[in-house]
C-alpha positions as CSV (number, residue, x, y, z in Angstrom):
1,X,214.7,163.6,52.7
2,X,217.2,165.0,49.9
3,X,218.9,161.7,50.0
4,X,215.4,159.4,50.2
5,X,214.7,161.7,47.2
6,X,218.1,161.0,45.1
7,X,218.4,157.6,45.6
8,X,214.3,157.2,44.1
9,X,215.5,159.5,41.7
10,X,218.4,157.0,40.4
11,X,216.3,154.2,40.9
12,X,213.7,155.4,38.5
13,X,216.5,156.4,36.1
14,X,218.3,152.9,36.4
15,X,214.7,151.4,35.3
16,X,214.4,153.7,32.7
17,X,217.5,152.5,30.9
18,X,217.1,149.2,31.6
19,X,213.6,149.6,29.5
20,X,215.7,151.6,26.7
21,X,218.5,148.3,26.6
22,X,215.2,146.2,26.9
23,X,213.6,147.7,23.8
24,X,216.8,148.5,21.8
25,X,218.2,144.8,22.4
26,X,215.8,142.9,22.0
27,X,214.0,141.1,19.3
28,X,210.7,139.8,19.7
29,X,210.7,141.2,23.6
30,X,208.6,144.5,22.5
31,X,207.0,143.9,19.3
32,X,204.6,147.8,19.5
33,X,201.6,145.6,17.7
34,X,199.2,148.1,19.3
35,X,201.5,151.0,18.3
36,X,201.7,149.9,14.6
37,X,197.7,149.5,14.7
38,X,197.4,153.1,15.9
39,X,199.4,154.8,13.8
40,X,199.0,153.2,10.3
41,X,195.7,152.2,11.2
42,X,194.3,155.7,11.8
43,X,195.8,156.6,8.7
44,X,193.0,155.2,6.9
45,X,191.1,157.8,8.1
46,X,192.1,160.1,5.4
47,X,190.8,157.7,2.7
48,X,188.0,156.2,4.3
49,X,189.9,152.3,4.6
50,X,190.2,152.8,8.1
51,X,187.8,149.5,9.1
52,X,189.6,147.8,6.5
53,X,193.2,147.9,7.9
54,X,194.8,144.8,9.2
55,X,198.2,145.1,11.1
56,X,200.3,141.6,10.2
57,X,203.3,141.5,12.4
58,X,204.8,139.3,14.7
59,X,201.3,138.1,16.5
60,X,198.9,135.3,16.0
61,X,196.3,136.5,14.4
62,X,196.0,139.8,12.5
63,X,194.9,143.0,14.2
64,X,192.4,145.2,12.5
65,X,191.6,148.6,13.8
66,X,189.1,147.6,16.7
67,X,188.5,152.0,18.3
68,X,185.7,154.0,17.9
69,X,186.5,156.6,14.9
70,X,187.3,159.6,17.1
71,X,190.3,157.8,18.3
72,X,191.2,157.5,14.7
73,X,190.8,161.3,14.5
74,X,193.0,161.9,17.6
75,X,195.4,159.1,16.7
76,X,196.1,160.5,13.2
77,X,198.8,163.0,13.4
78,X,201.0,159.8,14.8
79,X,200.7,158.6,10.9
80,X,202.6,161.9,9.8
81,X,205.7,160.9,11.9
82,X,208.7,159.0,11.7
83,X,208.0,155.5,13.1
84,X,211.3,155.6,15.3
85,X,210.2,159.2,16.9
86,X,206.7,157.8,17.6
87,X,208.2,154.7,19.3
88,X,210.1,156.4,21.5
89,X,208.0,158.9,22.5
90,X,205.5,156.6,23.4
91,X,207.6,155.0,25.6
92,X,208.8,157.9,27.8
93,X,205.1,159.6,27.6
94,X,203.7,156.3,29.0
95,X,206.2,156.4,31.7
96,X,205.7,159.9,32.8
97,X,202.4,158.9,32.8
98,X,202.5,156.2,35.2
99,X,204.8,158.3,37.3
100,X,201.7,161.0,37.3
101,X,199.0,158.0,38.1
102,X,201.2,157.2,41.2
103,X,201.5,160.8,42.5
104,X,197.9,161.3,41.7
105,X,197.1,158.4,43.5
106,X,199.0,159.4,46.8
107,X,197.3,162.7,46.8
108,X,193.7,161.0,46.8
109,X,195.1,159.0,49.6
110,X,195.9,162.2,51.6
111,X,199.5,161.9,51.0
112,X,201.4,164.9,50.8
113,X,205.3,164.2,52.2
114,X,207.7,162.1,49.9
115,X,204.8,161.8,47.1
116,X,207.6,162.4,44.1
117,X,210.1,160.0,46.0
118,X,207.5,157.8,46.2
119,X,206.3,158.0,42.7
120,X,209.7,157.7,41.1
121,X,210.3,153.9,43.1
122,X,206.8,153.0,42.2
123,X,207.3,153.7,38.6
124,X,211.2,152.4,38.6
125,X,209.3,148.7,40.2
126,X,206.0,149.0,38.2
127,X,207.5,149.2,34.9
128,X,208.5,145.7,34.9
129,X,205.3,144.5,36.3
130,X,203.0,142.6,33.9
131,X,200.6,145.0,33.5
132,X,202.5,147.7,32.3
133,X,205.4,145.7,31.0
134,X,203.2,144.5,28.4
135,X,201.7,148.2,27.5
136,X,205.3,149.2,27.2
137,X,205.7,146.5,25.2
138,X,202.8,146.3,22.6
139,X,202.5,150.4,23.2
140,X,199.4,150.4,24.5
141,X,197.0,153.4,25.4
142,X,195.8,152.2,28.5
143,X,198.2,154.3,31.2
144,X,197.0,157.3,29.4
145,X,193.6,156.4,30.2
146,X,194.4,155.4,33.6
147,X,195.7,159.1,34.5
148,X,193.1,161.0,33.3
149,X,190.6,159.1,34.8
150,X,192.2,160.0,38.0
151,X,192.9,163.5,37.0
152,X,188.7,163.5,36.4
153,X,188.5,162.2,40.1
154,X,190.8,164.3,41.5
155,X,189.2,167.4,39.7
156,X,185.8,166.8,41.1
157,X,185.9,168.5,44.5
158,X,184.5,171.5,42.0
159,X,181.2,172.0,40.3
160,X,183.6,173.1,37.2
161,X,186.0,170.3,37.8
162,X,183.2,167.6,37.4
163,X,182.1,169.4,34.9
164,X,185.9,169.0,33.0
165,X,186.4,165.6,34.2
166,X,183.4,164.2,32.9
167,X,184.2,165.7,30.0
168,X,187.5,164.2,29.6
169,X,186.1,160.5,30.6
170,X,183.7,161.1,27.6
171,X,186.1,161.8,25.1
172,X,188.7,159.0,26.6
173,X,185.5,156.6,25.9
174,X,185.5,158.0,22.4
175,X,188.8,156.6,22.0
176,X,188.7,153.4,23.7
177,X,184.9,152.2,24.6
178,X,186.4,150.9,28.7
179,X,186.7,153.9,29.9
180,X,182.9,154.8,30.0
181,X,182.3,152.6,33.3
182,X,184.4,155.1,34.8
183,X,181.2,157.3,34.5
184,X,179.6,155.5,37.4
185,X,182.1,156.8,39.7
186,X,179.9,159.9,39.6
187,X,176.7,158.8,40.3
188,X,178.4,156.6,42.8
189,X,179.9,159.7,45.1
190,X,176.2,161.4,44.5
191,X,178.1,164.0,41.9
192,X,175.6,163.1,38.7
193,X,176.4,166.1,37.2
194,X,179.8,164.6,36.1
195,X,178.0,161.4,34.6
196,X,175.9,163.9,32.3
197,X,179.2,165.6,31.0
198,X,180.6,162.5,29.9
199,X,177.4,161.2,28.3
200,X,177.3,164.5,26.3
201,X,181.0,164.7,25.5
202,X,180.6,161.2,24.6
203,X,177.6,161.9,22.1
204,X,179.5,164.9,20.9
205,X,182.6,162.9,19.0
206,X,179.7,160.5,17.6
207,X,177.8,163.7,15.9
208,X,181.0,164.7,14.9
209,X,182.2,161.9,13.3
210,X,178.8,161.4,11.9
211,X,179.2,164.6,10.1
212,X,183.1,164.7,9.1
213,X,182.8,160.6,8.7
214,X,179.8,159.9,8.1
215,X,180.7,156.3,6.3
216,X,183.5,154.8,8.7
217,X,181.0,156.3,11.7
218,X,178.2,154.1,10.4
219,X,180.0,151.5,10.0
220,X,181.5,151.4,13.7
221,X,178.3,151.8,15.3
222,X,176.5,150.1,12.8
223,X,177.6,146.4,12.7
224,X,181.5,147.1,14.2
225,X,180.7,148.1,18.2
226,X,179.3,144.4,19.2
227,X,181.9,142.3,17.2
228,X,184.1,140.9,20.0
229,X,185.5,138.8,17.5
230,X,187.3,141.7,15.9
231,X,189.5,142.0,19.5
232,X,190.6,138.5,20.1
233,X,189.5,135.2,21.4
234,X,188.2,135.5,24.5
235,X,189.8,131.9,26.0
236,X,193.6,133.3,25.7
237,X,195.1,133.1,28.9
238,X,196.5,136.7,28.8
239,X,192.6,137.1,29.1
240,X,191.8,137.6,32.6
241,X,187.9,138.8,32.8
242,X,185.8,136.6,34.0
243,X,184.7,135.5,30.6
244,X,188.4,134.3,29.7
245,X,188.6,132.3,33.1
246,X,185.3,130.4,32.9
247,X,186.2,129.8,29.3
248,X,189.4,128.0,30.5
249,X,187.7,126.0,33.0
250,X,184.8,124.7,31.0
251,X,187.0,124.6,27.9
252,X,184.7,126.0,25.4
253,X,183.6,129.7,24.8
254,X,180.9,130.3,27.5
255,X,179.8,133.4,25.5
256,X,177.1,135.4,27.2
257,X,175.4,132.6,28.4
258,X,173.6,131.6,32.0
259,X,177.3,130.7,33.1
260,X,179.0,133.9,32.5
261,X,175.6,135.9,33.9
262,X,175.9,134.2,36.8
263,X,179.2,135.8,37.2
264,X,178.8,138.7,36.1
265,X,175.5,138.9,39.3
266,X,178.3,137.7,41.4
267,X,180.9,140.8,40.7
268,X,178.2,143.1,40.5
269,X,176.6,142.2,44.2
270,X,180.4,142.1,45.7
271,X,181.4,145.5,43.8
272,X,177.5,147.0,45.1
273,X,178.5,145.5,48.7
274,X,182.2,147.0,48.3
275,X,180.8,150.1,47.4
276,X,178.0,150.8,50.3
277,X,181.3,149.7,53.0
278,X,183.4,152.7,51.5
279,X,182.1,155.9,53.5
280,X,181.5,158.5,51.4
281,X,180.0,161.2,54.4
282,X,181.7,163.1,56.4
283,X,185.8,163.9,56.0
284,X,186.6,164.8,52.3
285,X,186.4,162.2,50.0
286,X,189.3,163.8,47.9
287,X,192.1,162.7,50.4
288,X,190.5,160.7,52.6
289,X,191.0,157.6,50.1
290,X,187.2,157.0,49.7
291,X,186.8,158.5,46.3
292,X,189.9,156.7,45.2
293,X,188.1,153.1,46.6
294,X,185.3,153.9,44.5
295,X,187.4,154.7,41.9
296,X,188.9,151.0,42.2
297,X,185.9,149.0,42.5
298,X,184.6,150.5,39.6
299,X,187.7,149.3,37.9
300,X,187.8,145.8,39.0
301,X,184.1,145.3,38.2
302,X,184.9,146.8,34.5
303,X,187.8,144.1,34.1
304,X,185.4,141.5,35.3
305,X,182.4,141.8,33.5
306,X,184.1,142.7,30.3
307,X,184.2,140.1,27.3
308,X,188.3,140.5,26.9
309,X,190.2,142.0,29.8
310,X,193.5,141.7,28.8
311,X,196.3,141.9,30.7
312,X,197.9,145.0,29.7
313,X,194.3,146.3,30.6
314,X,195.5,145.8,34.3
315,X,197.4,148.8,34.3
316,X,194.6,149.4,37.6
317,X,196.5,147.0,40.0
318,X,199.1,150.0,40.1
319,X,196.9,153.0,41.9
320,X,195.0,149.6,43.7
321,X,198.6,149.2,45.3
322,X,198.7,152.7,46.3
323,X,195.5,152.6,47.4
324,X,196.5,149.5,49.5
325,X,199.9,150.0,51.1
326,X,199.9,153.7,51.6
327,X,196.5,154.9,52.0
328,X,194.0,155.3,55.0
329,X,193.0,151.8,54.4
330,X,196.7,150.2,55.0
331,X,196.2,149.8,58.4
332,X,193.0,147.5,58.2
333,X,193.4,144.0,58.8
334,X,194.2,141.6,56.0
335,X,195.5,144.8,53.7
336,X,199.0,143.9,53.3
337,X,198.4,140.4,53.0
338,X,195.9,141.3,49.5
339,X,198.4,143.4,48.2
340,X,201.7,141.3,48.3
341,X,199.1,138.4,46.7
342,X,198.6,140.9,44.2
343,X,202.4,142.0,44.3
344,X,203.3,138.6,43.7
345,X,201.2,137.7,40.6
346,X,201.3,140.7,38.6
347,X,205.3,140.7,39.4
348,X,205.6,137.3,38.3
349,X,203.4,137.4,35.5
350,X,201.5,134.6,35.9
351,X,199.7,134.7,32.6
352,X,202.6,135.2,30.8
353,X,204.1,132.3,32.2
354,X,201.3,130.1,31.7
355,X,201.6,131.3,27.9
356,X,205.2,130.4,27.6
357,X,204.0,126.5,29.2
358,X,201.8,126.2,26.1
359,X,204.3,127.5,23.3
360,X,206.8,125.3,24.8
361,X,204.7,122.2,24.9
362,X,205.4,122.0,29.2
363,X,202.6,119.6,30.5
364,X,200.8,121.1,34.1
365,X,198.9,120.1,36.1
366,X,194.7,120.8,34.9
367,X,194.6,122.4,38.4
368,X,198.0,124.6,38.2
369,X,196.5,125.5,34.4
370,X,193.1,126.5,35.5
371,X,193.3,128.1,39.1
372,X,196.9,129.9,37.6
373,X,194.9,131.5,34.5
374,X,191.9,132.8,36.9
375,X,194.4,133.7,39.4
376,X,193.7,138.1,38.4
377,X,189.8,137.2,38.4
378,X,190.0,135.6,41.8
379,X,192.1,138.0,43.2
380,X,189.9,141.1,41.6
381,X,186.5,139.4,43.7
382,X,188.8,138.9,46.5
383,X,189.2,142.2,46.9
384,X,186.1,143.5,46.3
385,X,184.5,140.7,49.0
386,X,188.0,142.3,51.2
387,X,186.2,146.0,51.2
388,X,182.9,145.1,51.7
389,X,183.7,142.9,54.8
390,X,186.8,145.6,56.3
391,X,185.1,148.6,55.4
392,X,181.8,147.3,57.8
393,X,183.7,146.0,60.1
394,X,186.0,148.9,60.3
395,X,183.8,152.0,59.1
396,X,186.0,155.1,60.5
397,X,188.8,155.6,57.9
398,X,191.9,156.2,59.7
399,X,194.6,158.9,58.6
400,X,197.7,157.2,56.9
């Protein structure tokens, strides 16, 4: 065990470096756009131009500040800092992050021997997975999110813990509008009382902003909330919601049409059917990998049915690998086989390479360019339609 231990321990630290050479080395490799936005967007705050700021770096298009005000509020002390300092802290926070996600992850799966071994090789291999590669490298917010959402879940098994973590998914809606589906996780395990904290925390940060902000908060969730224009075009292949992929196939923005309701209905029925196959009586839903399931399918139906899912947004795929390789549900048919599809696509950053086809003017197939830029979508329903068909065929959750 002290060995299994030291050898994760170097892996993780090898990785580590490698992301420091990565970032120190490299030009263009990790640009922090989303970083840049943060901090010297929020610093409008103080002077009321925070909805005017444009970030124009090294990206396509400019990038105004897109977040709710209260994550302007919380984002704000980054704009008193030294740029380099903030950089760097970023990093490593995001990593210990992810490294927290994993062990969290385990525990909800029952796990309890090797869980920090374990962690540190999941981080060391998920940092250069596309997902999280790309947070690292645009320094996005989204493994933050990610671990306290599952620090909500895991908190829940109290009236007081539901209580906090509904709390906590509130204000981490304030800051970024996706994690408010998370909310449904409550209703969904038949603990409502959770869904109500996060609704009022939620309302809390608008009042407050109201009355600190009153402009910029008008402003937001007066003609700012509904702009998806404002985030990015919704047919960029490093969009993978459903939206992005039918935008691809058709070739035109499908907008909120019949199309895209019709696949929304779709994800929704396979996330309801997913959902009534996970058991949630009887054994404790904590560490019995039931909560974390419903955790999951929550997830994948908010990256499907949302305008712009991009593909640092993904960060899920990381606890869904947990959730399939070590957890109760690891020893159902077909498991394996879902997650080294998944394994495969988020590794090779399929997306990404699609991307690089375009700048470089490399001619595929219409096929290869549409099924290959849907691939996440596909896989996302696939899994869903995977739990609702094991989970009835196999209803007793065995121990891992």
């Amino acid at each position: 065990m002290r060995y299994r231990s030291m050898w994760a321990t170097a892996l993780l630290a090898a990785s580590v470096v490698a992301r420091v050479l990565w970032v120190a080395l490299s030009t263009n490799g990790a640009n922090f756009v989303d970083l840049h936005v943060y901090r010297d967007g929020a610093a409008g705050l103080a002077d009321g131009s925070l909805y005017d700021f444009v970030y124009h770096g090294p990206t396509a298009t400019p990038l105004p500040f897109t977040y709710p005000p209260f994550a302007a509020v919380v984002l704000y002390p980054l704009s008193l800092l030294p740029w380099d300092f903030v950089l760097w802290a970023w990093q490593f926070a995001t990593i210990a992050a992810l490294f927290a996600s994993v062990v969290l992850a385990q525990r909800l799966c029952g796990r309890t021997d090797g869980v920090y071994a374990v962690a540190a090789v999941g981080t060391a291999v998920a940092i250069w997975c596309e997902p999280v590669r790309v947070t690292l490298d645009y320094g996005q917010i989204n493994v933050f999110l990610m671990l306290g959402t599952l620090a909500a879940v895991w908190w829940a098994k109290t009236r007081r813990g539901r209580i906090l973590g509904g709390v906590l998914i509130g204000l981490m809606a304030a800051i970024k509008l996706t994690p408010a589906i998370s909310a449904l996780w409550y209703p969904a395990v038949r603990r409502p009382l959770g869904a109500i904290a996060a609704a009022a925390s939620f309302a809390a940060t608008v009042v407050g902003c109201w009355a600190f902000f009153p402009d910029i908060t008008k402003k937001y969730f007066g003609s700012l909330i509904g702009d998806a224009d404002r985030i990015g075009q919704p047919g960029l292949v490093m969009n993978q919601s459903l939206r992005g992929a039918l935008d691809r196939v058709v070739g035109h923005d499908v907008g909120t049409g019949a199309v895209w309701i019709v696949a929304v209905v779709v994800a929704v029925a396979l996330a309801v059917a997913a959902w009534l196959a996970v058991p949630q009586d009887g054994g404790n839903g904590r560490t019995d990998g039931s909560w974390l399931g419903v955790l999951l399918i929550i997830a994948l139906l908010g990256l499907l049915v949302s305008p712009i899912s991009w593909v640092h947004h993904w960060v899920w795929l990381i606890p869904l690998a947990v959730w399939l390789g070590l957890g109760p549900w690891a020893r159902r048919p077909g498991a394996r086989t879902l997650l080294v599809c998944w394994a495969v696509v988020a590794g090779a950053g399929v997306p990404w390479l699609l991307r690089l086809a375009e700048q470089f003017d490399v001619a595929l197939p219409t096929g290869v360019r549409t099924v290959g830029g849907a691939l996440w979508g596909l896989l996302a329903l696939a899994t869903l339609a995977w739990i609702a068909v094991v989970g009835r065929r196999t209803p007793a959750v065995e121990t891992a």
